[in-house]
CHARMM internal coordinates of N, CA and C (Angstrom, degrees):
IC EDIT
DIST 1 N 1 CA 1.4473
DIST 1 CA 1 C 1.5326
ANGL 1 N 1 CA 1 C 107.87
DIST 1 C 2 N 1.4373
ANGL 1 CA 1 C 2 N 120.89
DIHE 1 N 1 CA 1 C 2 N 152.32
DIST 2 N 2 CA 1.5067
ANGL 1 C 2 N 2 CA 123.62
DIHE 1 CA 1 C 2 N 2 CA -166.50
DIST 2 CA 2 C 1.4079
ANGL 2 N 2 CA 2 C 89.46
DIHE 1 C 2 N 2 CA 2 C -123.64
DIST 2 C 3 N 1.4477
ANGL 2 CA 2 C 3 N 105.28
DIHE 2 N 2 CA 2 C 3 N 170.24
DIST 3 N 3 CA 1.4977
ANGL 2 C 3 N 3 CA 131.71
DIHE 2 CA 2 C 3 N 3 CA -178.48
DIST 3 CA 3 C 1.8311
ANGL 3 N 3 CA 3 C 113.00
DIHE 2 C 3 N 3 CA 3 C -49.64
DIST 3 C 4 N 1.1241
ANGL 3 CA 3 C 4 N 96.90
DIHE 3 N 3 CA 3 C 4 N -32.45
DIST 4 N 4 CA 1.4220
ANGL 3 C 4 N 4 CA 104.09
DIHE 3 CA 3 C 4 N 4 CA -175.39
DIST 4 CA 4 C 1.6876
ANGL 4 N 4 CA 4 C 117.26
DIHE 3 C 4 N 4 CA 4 C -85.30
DIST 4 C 5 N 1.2730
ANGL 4 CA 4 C 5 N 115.46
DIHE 4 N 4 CA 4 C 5 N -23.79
DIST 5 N 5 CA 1.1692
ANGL 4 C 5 N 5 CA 114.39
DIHE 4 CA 4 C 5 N 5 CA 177.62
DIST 5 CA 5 C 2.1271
ANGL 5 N 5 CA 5 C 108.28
DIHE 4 C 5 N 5 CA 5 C -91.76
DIST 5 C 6 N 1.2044
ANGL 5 CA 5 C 6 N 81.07
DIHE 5 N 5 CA 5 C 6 N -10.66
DIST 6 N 6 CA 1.9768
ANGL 5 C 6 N 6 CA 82.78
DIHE 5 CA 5 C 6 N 6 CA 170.45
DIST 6 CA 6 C 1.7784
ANGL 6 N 6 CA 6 C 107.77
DIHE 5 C 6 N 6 CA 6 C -54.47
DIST 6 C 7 N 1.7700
ANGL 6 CA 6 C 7 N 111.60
DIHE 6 N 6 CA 6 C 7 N 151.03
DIST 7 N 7 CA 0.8069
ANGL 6 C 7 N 7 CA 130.66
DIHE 6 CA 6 C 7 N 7 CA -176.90
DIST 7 CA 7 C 1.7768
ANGL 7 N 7 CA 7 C 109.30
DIHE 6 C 7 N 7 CA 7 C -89.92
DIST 7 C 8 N 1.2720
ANGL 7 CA 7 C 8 N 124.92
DIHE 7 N 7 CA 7 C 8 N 152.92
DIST 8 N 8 CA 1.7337
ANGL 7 C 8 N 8 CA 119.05
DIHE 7 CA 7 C 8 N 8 CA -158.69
DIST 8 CA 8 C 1.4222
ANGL 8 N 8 CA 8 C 91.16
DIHE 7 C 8 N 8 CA 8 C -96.47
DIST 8 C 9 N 1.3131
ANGL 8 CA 8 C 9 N 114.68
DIHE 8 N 8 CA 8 C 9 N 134.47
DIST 9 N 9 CA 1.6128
ANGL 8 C 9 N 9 CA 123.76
DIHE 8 CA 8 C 9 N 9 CA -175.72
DIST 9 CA 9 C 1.3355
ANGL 9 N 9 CA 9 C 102.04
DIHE 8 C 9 N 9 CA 9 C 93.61
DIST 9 C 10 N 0.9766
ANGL 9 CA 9 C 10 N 149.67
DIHE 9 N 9 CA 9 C 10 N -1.98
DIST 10 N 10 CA 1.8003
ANGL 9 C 10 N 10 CA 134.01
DIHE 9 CA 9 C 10 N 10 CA -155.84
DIST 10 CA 10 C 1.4446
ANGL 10 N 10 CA 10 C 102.66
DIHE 9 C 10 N 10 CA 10 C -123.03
DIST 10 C 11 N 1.1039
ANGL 10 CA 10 C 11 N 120.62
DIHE 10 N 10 CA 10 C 11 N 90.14
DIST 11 N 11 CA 1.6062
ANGL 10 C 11 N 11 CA 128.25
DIHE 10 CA 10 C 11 N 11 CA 147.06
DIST 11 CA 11 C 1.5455
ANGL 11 N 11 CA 11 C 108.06
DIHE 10 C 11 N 11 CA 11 C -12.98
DIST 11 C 12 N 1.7579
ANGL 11 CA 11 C 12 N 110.97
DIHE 11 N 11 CA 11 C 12 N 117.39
DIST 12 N 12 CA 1.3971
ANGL 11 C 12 N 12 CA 118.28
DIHE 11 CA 11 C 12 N 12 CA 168.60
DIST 12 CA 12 C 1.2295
ANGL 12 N 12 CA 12 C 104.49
DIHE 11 C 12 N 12 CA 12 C -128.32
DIST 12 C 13 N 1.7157
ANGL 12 CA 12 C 13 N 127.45
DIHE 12 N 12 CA 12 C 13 N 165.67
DIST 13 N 13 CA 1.5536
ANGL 12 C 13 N 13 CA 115.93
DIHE 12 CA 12 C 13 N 13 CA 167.36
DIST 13 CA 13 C 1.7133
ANGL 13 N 13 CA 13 C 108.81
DIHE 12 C 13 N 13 CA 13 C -107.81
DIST 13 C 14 N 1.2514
ANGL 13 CA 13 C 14 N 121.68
DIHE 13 N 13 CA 13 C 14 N 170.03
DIST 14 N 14 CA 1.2618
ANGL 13 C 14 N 14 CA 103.05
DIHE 13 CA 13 C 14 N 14 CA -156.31
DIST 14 CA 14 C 1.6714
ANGL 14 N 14 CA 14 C 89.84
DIHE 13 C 14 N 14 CA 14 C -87.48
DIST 14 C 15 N 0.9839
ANGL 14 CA 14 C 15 N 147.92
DIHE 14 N 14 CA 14 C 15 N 175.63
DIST 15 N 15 CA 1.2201
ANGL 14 C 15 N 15 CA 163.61
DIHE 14 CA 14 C 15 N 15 CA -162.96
DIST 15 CA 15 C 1.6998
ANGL 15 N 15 CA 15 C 121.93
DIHE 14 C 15 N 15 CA 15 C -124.52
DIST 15 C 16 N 1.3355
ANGL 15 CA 15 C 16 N 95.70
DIHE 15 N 15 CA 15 C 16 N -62.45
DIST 16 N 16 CA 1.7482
ANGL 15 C 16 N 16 CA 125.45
DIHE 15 CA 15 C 16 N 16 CA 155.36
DIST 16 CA 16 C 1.6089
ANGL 16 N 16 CA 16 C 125.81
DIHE 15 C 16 N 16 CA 16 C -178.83
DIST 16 C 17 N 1.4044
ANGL 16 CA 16 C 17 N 97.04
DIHE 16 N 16 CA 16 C 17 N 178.57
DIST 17 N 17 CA 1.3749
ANGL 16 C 17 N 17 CA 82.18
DIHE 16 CA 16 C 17 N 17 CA 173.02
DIST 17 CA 17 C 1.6811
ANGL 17 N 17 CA 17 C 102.57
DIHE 16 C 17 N 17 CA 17 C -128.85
DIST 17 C 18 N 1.2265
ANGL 17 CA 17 C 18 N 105.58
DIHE 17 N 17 CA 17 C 18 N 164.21
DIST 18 N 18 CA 1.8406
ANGL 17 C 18 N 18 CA 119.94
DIHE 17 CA 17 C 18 N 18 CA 168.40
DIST 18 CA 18 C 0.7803
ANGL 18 N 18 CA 18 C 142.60
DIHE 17 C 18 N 18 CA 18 C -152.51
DIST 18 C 19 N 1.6719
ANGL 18 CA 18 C 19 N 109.86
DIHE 18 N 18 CA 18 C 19 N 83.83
DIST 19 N 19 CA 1.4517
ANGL 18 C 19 N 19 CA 122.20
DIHE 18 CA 18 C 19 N 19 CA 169.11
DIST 19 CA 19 C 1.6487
ANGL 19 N 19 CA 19 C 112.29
DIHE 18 C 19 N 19 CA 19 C -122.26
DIST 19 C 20 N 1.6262
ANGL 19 CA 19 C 20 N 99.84
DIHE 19 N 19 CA 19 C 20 N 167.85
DIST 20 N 20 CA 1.5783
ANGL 19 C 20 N 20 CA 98.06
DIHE 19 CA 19 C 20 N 20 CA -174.31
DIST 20 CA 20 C 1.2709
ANGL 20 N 20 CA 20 C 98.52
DIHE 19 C 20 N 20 CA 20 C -92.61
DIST 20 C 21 N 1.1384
ANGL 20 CA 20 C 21 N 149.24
DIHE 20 N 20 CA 20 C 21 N 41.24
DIST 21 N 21 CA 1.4265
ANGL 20 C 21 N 21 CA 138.72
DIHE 20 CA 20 C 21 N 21 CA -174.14
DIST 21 CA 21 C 1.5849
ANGL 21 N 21 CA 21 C 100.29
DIHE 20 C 21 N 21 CA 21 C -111.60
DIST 21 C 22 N 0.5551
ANGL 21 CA 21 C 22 N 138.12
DIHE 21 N 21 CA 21 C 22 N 123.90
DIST 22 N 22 CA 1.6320
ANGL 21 C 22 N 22 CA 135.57
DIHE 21 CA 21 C 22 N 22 CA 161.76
DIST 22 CA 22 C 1.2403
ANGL 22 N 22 CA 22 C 124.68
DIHE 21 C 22 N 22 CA 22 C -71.84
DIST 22 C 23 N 1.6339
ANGL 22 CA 22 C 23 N 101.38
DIHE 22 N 22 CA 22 C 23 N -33.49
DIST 23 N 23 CA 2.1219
ANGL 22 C 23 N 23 CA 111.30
DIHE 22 CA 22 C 23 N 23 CA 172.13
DIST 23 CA 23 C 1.4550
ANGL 23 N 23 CA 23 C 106.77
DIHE 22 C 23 N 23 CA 23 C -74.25
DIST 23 C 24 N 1.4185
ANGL 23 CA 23 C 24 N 110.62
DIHE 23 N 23 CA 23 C 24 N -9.43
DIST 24 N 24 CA 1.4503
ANGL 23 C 24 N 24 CA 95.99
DIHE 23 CA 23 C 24 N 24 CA -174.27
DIST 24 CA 24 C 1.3883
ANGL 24 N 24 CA 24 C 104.45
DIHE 23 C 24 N 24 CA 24 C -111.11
DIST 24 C 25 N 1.2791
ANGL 24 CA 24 C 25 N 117.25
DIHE 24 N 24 CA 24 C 25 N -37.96
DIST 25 N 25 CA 1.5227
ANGL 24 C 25 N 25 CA 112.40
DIHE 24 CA 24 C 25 N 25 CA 168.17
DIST 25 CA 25 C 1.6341
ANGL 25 N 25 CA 25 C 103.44
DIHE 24 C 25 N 25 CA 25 C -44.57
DIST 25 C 26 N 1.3616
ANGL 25 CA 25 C 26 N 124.59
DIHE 25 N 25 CA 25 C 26 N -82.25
DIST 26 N 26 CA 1.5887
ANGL 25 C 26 N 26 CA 117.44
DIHE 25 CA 25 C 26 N 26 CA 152.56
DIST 26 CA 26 C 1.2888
ANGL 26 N 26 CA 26 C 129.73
DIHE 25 C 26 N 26 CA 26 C 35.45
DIST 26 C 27 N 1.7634
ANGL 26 CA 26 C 27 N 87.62
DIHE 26 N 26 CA 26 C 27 N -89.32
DIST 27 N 27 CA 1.5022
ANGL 26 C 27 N 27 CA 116.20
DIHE 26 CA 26 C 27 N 27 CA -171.87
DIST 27 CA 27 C 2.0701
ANGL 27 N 27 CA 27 C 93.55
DIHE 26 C 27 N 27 CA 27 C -59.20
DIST 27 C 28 N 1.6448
ANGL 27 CA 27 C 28 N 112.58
DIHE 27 N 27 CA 27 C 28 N -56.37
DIST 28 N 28 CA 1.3351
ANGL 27 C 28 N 28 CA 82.38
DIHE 27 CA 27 C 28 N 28 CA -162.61
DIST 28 CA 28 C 1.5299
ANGL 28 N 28 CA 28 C 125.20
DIHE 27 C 28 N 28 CA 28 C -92.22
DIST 28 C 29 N 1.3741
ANGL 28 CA 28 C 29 N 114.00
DIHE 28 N 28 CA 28 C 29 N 26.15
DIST 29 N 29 CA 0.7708
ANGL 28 C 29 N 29 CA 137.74
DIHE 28 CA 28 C 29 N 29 CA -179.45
DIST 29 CA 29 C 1.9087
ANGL 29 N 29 CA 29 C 115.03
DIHE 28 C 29 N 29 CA 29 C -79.90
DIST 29 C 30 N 1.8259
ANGL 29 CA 29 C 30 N 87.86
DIHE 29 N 29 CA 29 C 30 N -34.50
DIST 30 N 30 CA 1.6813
ANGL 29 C 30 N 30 CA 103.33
DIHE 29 CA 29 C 30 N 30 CA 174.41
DIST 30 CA 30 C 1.8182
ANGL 30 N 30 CA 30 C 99.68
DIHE 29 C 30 N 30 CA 30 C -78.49
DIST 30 C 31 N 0.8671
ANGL 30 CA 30 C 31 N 104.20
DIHE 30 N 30 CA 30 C 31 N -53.59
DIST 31 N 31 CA 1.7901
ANGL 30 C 31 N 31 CA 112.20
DIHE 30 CA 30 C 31 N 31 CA 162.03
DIST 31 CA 31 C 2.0980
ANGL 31 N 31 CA 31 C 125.95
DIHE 30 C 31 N 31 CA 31 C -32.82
DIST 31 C 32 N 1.6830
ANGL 31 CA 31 C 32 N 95.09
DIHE 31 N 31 CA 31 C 32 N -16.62
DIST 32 N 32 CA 1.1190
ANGL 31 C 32 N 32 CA 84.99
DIHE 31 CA 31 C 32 N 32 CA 177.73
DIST 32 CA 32 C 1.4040
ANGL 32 N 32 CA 32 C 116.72
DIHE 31 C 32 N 32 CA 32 C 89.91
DIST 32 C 33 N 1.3654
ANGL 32 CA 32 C 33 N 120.17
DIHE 32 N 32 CA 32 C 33 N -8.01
DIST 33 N 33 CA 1.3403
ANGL 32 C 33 N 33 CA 120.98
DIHE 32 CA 32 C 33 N 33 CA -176.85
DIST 33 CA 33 C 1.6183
ANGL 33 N 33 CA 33 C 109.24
DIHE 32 C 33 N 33 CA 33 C -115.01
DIST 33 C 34 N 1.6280
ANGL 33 CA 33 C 34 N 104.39
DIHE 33 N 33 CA 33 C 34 N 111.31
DIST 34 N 34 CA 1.4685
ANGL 33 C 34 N 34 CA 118.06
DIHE 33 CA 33 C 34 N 34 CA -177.54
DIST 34 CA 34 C 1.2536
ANGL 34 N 34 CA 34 C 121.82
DIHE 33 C 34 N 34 CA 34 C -152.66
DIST 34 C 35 N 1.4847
ANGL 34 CA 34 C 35 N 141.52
DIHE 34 N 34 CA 34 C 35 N 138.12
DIST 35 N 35 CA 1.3767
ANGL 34 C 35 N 35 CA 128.91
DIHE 34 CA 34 C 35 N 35 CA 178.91
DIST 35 CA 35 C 1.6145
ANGL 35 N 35 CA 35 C 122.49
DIHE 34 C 35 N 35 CA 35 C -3.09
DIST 35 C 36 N 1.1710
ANGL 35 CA 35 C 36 N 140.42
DIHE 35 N 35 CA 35 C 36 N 120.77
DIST 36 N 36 CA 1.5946
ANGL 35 C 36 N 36 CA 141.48
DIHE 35 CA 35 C 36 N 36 CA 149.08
DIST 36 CA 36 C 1.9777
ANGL 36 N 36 CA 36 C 105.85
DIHE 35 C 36 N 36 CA 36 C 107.69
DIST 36 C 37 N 1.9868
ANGL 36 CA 36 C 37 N 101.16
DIHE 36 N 36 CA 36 C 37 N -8.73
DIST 37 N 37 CA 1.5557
ANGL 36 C 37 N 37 CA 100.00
DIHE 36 CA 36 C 37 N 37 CA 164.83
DIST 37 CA 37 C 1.4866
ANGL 37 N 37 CA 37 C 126.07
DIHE 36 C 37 N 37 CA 37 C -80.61
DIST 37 C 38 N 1.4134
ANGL 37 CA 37 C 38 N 87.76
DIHE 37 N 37 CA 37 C 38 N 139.08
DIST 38 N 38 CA 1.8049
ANGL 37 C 38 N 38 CA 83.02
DIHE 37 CA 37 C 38 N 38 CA -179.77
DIST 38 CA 38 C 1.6425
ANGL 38 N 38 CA 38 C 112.84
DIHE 37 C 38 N 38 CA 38 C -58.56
DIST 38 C 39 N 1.1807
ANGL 38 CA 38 C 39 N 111.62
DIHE 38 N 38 CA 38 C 39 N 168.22
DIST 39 N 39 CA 1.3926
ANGL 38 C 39 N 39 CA 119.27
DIHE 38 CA 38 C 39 N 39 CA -173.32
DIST 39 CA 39 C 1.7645
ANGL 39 N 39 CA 39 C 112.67
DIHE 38 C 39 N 39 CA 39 C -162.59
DIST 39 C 40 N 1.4521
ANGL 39 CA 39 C 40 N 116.92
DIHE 39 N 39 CA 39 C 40 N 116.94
DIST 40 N 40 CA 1.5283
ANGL 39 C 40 N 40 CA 105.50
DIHE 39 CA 39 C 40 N 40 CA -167.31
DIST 40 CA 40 C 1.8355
ANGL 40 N 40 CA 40 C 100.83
DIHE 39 C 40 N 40 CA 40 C -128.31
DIST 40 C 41 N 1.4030
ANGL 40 CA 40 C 41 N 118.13
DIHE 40 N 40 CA 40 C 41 N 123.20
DIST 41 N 41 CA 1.5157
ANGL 40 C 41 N 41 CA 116.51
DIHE 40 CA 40 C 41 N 41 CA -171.29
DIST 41 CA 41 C 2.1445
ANGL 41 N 41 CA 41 C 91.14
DIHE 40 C 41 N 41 CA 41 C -70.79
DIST 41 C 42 N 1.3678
ANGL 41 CA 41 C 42 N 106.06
DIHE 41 N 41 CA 41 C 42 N 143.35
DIST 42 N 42 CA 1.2534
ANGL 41 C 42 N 42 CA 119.77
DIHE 41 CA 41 C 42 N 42 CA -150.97
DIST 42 CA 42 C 2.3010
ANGL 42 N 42 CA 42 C 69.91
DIHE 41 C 42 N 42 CA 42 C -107.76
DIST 42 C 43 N 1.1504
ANGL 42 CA 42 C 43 N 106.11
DIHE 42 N 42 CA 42 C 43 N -59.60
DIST 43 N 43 CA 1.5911
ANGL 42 C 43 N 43 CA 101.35
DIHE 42 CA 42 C 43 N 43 CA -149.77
DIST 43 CA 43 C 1.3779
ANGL 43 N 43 CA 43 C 93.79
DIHE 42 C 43 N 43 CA 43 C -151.78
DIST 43 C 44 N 1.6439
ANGL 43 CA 43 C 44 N 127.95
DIHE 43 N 43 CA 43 C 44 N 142.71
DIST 44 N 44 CA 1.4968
ANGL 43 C 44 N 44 CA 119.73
DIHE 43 CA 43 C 44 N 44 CA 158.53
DIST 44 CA 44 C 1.3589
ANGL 44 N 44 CA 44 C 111.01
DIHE 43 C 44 N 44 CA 44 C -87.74
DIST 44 C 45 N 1.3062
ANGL 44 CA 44 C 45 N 119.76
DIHE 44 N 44 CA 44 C 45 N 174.92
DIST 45 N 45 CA 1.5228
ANGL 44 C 45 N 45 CA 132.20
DIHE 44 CA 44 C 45 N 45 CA 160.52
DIST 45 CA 45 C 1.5639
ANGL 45 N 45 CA 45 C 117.12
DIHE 44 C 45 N 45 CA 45 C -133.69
DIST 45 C 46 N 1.0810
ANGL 45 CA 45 C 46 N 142.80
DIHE 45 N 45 CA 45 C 46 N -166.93
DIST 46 N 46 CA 1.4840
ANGL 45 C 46 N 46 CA 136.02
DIHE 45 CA 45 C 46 N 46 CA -166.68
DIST 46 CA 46 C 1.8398
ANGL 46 N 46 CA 46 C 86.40
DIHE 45 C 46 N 46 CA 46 C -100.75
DIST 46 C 47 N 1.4496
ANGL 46 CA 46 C 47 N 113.89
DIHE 46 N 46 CA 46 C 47 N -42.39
DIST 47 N 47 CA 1.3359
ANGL 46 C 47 N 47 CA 102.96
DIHE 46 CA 46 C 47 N 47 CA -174.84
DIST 47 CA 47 C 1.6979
ANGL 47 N 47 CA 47 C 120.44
DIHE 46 C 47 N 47 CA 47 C -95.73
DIST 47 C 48 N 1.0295
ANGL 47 CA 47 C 48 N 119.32
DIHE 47 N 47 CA 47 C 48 N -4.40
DIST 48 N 48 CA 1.3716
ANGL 47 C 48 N 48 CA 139.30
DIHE 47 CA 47 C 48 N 48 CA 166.45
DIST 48 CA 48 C 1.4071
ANGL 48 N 48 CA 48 C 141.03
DIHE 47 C 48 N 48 CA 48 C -179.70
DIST 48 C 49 N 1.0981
ANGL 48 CA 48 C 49 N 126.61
DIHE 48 N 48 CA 48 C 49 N -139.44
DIST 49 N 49 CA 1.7812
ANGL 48 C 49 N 49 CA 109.51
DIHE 48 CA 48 C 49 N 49 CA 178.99
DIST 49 CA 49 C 1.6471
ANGL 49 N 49 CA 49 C 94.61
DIHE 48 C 49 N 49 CA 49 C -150.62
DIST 49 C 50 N 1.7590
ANGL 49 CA 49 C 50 N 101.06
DIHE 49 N 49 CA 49 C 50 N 166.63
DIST 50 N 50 CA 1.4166
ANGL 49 C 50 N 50 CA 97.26
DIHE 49 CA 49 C 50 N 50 CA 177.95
DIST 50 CA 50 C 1.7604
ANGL 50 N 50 CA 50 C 88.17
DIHE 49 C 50 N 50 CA 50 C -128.42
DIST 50 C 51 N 1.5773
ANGL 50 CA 50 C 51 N 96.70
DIHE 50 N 50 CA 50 C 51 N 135.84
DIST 51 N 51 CA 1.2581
ANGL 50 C 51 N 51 CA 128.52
DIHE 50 CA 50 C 51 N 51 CA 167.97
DIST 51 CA 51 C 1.4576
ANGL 51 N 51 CA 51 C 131.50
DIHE 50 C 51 N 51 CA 51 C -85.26
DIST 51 C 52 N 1.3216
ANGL 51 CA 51 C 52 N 120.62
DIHE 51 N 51 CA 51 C 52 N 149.08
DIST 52 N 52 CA 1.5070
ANGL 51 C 52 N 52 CA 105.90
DIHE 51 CA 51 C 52 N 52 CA 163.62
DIST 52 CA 52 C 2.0731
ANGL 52 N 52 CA 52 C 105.34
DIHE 51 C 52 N 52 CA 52 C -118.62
DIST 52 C 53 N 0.9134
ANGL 52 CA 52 C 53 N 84.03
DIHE 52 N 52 CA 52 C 53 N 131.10
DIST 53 N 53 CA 1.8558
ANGL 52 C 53 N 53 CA 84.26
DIHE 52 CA 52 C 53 N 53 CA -176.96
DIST 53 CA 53 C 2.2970
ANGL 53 N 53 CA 53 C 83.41
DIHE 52 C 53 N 53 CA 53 C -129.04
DIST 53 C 54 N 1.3506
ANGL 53 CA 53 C 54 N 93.95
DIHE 53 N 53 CA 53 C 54 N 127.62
DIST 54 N 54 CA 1.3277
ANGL 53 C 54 N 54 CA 110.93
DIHE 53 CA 53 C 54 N 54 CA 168.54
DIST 54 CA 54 C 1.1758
ANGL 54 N 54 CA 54 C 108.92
DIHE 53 C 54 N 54 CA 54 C 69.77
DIST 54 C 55 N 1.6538
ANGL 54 CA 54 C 55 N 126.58
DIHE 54 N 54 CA 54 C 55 N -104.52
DIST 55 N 55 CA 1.4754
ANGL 54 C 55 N 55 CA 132.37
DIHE 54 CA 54 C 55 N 55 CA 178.04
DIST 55 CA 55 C 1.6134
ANGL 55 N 55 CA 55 C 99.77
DIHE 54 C 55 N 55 CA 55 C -133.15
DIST 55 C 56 N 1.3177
ANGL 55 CA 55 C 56 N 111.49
DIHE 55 N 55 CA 55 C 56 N 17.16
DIST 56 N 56 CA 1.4503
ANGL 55 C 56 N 56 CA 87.75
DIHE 55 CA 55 C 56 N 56 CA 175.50
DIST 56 CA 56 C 1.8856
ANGL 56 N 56 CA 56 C 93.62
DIHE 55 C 56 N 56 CA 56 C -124.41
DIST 56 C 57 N 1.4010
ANGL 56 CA 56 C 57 N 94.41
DIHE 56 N 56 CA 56 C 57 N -158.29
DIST 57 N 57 CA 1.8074
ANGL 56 C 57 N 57 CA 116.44
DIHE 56 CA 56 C 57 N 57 CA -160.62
DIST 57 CA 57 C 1.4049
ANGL 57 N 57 CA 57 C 93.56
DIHE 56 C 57 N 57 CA 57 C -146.22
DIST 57 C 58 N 1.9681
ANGL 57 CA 57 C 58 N 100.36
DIHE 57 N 57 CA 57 C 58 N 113.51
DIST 58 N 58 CA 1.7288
ANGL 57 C 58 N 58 CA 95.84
DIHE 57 CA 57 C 58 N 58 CA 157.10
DIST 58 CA 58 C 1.3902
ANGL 58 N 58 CA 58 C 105.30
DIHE 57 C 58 N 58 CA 58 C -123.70
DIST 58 C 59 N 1.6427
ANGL 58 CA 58 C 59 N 116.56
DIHE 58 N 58 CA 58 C 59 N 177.77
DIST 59 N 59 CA 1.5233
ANGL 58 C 59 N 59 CA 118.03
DIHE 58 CA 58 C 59 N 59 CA 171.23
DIST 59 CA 59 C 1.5049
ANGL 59 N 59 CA 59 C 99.35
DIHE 58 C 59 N 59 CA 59 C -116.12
DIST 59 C 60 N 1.2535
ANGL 59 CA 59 C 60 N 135.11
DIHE 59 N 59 CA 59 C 60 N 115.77
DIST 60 N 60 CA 1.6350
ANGL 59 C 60 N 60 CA 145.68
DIHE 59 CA 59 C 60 N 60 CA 175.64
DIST 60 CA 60 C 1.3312
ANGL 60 N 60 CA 60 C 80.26
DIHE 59 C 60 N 60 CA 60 C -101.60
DIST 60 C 61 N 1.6434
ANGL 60 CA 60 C 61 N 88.54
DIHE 60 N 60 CA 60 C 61 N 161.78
DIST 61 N 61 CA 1.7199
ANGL 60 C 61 N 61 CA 118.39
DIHE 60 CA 60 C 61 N 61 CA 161.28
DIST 61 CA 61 C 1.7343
ANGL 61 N 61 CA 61 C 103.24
DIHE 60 C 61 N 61 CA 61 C -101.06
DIST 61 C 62 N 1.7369
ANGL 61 CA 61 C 62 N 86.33
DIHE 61 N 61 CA 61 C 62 N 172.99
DIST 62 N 62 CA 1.7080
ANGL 61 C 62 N 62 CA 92.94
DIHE 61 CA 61 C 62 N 62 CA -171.63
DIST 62 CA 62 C 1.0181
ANGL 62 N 62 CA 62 C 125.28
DIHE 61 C 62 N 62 CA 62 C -76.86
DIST 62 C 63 N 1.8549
ANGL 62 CA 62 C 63 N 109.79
DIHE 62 N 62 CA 62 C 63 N 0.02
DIST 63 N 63 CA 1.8357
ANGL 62 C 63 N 63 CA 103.48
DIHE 62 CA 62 C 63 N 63 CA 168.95
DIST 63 CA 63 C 1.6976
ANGL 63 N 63 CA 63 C 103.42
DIHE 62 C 63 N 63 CA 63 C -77.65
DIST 63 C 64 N 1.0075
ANGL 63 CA 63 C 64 N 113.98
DIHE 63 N 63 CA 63 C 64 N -38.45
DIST 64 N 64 CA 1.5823
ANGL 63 C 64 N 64 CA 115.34
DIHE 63 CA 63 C 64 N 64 CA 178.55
DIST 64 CA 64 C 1.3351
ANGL 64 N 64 CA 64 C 115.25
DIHE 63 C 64 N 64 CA 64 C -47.15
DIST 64 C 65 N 1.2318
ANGL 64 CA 64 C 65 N 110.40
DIHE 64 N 64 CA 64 C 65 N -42.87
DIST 65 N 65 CA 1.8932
ANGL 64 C 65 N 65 CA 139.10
DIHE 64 CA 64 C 65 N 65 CA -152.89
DIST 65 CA 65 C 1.7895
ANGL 65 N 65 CA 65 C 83.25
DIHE 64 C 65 N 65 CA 65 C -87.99
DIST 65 C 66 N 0.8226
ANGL 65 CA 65 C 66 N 140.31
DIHE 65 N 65 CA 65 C 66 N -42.87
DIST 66 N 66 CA 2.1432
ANGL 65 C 66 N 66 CA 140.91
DIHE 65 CA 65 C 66 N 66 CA -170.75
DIST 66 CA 66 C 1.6369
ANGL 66 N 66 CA 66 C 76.58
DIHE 65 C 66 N 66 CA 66 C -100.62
DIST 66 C 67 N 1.4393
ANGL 66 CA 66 C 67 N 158.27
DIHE 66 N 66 CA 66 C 67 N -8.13
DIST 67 N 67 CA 1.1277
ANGL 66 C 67 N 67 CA 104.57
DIHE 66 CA 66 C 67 N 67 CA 155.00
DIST 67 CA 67 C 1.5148
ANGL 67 N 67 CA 67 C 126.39
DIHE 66 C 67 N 67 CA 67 C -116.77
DIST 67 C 68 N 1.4339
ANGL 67 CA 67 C 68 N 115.23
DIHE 67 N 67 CA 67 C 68 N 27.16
DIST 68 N 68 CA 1.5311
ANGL 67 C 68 N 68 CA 125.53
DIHE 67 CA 67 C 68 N 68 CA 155.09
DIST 68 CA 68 C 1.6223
ANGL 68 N 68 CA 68 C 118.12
DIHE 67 C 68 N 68 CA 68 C -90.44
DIST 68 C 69 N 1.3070
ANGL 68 CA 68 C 69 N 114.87
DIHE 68 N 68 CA 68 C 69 N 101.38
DIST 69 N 69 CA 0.7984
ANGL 68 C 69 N 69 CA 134.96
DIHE 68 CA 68 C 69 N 69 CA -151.45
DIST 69 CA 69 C 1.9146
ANGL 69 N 69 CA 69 C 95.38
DIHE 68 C 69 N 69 CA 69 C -84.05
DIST 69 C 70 N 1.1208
ANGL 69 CA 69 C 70 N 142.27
DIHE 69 N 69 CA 69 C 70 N 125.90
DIST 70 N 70 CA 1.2626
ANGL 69 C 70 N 70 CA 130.84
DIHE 69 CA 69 C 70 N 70 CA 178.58
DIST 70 CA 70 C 1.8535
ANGL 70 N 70 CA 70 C 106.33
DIHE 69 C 70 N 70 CA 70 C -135.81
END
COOR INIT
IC SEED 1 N 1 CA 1 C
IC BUILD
């Protein structure tokens, strides 16, 4: 199951992730978001969703969101 099919409020752990980017794996890696972290969808939007990973709040789009795999 991917990021996008998560339920809003419901604590998931991340599973993995898969993209070919390396700056972006990277990037969310500085974000706190990596295999075995919790991860809970905060709200959807038509163009993406906002997450909480750790103590903070981001808004990704839905290619990001199909490739966190949980």
């Amino acid at each position: 199951m991917n990021l996008r099919e998560a339920e809003i409020g419901k604590e998931y752990l991340i599973r993995e992730i898969s993209t070919n980017d390396e700056e972006l794996d990277s990037f969310l890696f500085t974000l706190g978001c990596y295999a075995g972290e919790p991860i809970t969808v905060i709200s959807r939007k038509r163009s993406g969703c906002v997450v909480s990973i750790k103590d903070g709040r981001y808004s990704i789009d839905n290619a990001l969101a199909e490739a966190i795999r949980i």
